[in-house]
GULUM-651389 format. One line per 2 residues: number of its first residue (from 1); for each residue x, y, z of N, C-alpha, C. Coordinates in pm, whole numbers, padded with zeros to 5 digits. Example, Ala and Ser with C-alpha at 12.3 -4.5 7.8 and 13.67 -1.06 7.14 Angstrom:
2
1) 01319,-00569,00780,01230,-00450,00780,01320,-00330,00780 | 01285,-00225,00708,01367,-00106,00714,01290,00003,00787
//
This chain:
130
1) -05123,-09128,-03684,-05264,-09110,-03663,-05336,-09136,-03796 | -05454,-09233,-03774,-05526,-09267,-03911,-05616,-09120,-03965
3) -05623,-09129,-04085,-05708,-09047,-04116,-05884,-09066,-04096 | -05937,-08979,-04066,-06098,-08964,-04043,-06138,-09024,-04228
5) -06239,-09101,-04188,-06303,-09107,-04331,-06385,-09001,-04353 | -06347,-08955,-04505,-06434,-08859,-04548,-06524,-08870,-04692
7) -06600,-09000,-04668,-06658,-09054,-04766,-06763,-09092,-04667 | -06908,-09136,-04779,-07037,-09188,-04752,-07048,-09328,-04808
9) -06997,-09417,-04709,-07033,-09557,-04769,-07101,-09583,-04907 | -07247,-09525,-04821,-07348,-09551,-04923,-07413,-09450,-05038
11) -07308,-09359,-05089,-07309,-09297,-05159,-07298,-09317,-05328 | -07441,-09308,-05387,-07440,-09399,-05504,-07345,-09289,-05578
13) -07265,-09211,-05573,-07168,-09175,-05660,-07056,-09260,-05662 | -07042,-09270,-05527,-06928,-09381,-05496,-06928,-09529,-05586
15) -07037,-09531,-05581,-07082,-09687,-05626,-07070,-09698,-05747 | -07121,-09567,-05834,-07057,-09587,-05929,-06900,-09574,-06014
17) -06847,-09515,-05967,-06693,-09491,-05959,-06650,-09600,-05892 | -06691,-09694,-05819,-06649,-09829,-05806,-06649,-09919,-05884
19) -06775,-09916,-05960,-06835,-09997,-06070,-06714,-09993,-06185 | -06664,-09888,-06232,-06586,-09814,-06355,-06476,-09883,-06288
21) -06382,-09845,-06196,-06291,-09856,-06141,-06268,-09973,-06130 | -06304,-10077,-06037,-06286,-10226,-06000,-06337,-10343,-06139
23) -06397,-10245,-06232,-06397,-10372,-06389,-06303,-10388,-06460 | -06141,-10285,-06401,-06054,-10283,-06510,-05958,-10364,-06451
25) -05855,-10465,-06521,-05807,-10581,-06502,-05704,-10535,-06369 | -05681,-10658,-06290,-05605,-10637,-06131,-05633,-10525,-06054
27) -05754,-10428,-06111,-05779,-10308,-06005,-05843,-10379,-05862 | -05786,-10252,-05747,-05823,-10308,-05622,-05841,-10176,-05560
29) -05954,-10215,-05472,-05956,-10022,-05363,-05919,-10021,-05221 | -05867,-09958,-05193,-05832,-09922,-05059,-05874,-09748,-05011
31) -05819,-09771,-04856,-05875,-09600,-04853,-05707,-09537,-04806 | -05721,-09415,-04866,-05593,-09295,-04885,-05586,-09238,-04814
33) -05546,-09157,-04698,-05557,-09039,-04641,-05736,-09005,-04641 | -05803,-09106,-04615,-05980,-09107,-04618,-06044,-09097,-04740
35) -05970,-09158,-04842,-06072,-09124,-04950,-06010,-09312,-05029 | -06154,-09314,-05070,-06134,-09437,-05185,-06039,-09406,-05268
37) -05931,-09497,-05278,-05862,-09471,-05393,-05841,-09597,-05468 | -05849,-09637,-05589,-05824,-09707,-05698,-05692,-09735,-05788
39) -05624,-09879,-05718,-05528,-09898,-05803,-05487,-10056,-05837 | -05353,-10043,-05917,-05311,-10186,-05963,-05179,-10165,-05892
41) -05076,-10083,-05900,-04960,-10138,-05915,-04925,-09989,-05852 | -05027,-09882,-05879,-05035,-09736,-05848,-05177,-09699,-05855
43) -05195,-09615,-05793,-05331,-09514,-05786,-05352,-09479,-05917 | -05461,-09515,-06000,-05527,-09420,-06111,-05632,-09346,-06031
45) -05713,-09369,-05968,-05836,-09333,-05953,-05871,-09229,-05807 | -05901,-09170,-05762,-05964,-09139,-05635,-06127,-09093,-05649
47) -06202,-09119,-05510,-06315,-09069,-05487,-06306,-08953,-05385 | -06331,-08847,-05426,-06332,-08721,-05359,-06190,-08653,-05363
49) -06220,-08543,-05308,-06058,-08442,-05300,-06069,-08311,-05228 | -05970,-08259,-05207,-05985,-08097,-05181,-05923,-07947,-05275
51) -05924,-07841,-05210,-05834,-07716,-05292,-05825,-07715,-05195 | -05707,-07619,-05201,-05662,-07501,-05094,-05676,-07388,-05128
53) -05759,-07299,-05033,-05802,-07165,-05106,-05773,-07081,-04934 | -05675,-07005,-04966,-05696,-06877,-04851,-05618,-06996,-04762
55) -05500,-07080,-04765,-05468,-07181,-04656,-05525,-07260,-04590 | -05697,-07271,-04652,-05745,-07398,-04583,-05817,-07487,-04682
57) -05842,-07571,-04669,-05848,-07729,-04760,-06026,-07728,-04759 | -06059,-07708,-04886,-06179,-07679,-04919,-06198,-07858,-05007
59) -06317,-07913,-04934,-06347,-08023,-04974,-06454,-08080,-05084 | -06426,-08115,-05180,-06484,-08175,-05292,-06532,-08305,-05315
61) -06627,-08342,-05176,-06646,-08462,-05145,-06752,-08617,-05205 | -06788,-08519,-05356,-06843,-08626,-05472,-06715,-08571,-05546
63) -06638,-08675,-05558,-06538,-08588,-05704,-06491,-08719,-05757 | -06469,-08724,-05843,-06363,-08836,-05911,-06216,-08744,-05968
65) -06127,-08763,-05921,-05999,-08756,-05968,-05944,-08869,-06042 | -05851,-08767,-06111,-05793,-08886,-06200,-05703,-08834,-06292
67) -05610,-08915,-06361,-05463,-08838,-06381,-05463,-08869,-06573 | -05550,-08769,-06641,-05554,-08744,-06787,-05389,-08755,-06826
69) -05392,-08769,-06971,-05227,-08668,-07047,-05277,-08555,-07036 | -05172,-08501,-07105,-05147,-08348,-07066,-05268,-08292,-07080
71) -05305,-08314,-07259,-05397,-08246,-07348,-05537,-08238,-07304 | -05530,-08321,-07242,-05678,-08393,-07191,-05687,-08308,-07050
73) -05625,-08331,-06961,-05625,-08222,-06817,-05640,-08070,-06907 | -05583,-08048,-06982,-05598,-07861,-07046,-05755,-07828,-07089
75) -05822,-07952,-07148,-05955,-07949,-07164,-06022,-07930,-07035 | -06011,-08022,-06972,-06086,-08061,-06838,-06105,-07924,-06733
77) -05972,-07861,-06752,-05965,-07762,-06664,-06048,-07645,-06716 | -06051,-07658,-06810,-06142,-07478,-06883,-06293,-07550,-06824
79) -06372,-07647,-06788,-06481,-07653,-06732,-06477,-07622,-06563 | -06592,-07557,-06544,-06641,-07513,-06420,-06623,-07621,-06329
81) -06652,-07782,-06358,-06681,-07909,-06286,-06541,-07906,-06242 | -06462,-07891,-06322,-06296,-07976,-06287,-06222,-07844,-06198
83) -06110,-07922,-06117,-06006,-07875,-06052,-05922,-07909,-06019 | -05805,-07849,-06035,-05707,-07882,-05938,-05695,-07952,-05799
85) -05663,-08065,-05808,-05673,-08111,-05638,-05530,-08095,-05569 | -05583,-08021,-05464,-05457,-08001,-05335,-05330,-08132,-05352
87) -05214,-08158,-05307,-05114,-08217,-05322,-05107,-08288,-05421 | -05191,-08358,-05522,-05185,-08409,-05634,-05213,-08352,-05764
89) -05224,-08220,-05794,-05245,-08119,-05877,-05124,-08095,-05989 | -05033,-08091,-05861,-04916,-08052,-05946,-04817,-08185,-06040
91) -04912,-08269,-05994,-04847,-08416,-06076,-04929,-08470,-06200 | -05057,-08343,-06219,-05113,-08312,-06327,-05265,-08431,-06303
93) -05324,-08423,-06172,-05386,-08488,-06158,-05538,-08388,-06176 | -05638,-08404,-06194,-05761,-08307,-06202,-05891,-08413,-06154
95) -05938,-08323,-06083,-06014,-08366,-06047,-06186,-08289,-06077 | -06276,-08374,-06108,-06435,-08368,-06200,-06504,-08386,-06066
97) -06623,-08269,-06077,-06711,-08279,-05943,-06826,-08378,-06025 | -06860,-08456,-05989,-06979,-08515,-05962,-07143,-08486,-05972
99) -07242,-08502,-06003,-07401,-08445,-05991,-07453,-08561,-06059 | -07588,-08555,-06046,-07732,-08599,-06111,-07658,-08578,-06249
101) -07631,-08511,-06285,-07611,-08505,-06449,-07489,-08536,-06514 | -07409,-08610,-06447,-07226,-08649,-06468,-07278,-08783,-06606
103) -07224,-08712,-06690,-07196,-08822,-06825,-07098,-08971,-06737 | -07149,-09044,-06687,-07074,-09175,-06715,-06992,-09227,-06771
105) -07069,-09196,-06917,-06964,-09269,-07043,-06812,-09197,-07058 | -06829,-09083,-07010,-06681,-09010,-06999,-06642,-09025,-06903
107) -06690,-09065,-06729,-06617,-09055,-06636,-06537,-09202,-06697 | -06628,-09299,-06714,-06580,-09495,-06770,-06435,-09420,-06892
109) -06416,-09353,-06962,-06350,-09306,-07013,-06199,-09218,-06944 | -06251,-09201,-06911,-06127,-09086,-06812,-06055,-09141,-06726
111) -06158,-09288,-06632,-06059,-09421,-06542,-05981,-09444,-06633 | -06067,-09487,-06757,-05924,-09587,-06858,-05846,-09529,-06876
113) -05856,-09398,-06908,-05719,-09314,-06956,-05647,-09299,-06834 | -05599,-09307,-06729,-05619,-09228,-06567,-05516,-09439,-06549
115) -05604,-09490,-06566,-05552,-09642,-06557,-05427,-09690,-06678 | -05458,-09634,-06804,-05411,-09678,-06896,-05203,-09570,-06868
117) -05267,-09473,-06792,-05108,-09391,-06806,-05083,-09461,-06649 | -05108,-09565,-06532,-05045,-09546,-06435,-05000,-09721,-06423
119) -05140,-09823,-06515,-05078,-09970,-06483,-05007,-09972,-06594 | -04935,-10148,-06532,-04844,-10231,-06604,-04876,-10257,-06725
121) -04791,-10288,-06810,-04783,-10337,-06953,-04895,-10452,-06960 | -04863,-10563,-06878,-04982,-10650,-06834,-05112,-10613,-06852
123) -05123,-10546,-06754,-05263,-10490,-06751,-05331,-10449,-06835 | -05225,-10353,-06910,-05305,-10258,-06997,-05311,-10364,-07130
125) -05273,-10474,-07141,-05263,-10609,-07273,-05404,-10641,-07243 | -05410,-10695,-07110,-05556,-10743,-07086,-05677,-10655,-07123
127) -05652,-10553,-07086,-05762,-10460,-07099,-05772,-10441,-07249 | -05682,-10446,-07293,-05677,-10418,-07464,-05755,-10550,-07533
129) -05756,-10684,-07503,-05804,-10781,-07547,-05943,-10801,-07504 | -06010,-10719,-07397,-06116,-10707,-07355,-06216,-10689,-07474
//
């Protein structure tokens, strides 16, 4: 059984987390279990996510996820914005809620890092000569 989409087409959050996402070399999007997800070779990126709180799947449906190093998820998490996302949490993935006021220049930051730990050697050459 396919999953229900749980995204807004025309959701300029989306659009921009597309923008970030699809400029970095061989990235391509598809949809995950209903959510945009962003990859080359593997998933760096997703649009939206959930928790599980009390056994049911609480949805975070402007979010950008994305898979920091360690040091970087330990930051992320002491802010109110970020969380743990349900089944991909424990693979040290965190996920940033979204608003009117989301710094850009760090989400464009956090793909690369998020991209830079999941593509190919390739990739990450190109992107380096960028």
């Amino acid at each position: 059984m396919a999953h229900p989409l749980m995204f807004d087409e025309d959701d300029p959050m989306l659009h921009r987390v597309r923008e970030l996402a699809l400029a970095l070399p061989g990235a391509d999007e598809k949809i995950s279990h209903g959510h945009p997800a962003f990859f080359t070779t593997k998933v760096f990126a997703y649009f939206g996510g959930t928790i599980k709180l009390d056994g049911a799947h609480v949805a975070h449906e402007r979010s950008l996820l994305v898979l920091p190093d360690e040091e970087e998820a330990r930051a992320l998490l002491e802010e109110d914005r970020c969380y743990r996302p349900a089944y991909l949490g424990p693979s040290g993935w965190v996920g940033i809620d979204l608003d009117e006021g989301t710094d850009w220049e760090e989400m464009r930051e956090l793909v690369e890092s998020s991209y830079r730990n999941t593509a190919g050697k390739r990739s990450i050459a190109e992107l380096d000569v960028r």
